[in-house]
C-alpha positions in Angstrom: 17.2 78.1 -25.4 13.7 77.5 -25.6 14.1 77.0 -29.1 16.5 74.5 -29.1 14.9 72.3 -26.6 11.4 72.0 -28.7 13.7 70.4 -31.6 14.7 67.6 -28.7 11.3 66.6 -27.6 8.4 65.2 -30.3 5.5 67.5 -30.7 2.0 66.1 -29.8 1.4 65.8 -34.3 4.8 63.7 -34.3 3.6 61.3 -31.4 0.1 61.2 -33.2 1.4 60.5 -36.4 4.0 58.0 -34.8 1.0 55.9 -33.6 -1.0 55.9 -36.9 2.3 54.3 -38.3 1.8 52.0 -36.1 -1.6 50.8 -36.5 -1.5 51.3 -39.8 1.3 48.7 -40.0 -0.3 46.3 -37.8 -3.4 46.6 -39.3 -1.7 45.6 -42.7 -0.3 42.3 -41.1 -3.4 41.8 -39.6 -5.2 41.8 -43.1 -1.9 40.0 -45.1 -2.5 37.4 -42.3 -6.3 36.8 -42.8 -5.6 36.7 -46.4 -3.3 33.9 -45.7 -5.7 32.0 -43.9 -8.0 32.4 -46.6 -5.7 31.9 -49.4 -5.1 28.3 -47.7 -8.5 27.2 -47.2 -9.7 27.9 -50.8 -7.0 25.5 -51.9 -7.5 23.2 -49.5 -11.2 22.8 -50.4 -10.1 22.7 -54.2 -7.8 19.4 -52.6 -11.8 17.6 -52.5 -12.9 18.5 -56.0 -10.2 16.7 -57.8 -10.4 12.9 -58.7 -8.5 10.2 -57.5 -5.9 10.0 -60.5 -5.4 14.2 -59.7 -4.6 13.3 -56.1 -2.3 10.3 -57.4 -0.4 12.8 -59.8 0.1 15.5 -56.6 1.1 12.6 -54.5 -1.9 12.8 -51.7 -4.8 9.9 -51.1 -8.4 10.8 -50.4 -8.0 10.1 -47.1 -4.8 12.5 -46.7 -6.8 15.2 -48.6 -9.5 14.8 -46.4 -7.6 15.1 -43.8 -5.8 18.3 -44.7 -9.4 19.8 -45.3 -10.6 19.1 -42.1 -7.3 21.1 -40.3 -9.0 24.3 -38.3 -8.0 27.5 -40.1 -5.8 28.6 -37.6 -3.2 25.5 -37.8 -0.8 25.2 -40.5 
């Protein structure tokens, strides 16, 4: 009886290794997240080095890419 019953409940390793999981998944969209944000703001700082013509061709001003560069990390 006892036997069967200890197949029912999790074992102390299997609720261990049931929360690693779990950080270990949230810790990855923490970091794909951040990455993100990083990702964005390396490109929208490239948006400043180009010339006026390079804005033209991608359809943005200098004001509008000035603008977009200014956005705080965290906004889209």
């Amino acid at each position: 009886m006892a036997l069967e019953l200890s197949g029912i409940f999790e074992t102390p390793r299997d609720i261990v290794r049931s929360k690693l999981r779990g950080m270990a998944r949230w810790s990855l969209r923490l970091l794909m997240t951040i990455e993100h944000h990083l990702e964005k703001r390396c490109s929208r700082r490239t948006l400043l080095e180009l010339t006026d013509d390079e804005l033209c061709d991608v359809g943005l001003t200098r004001a509008q890419a000035r603008a977009t560069t200014s956005k705080s990390w965290f906004l889209s």
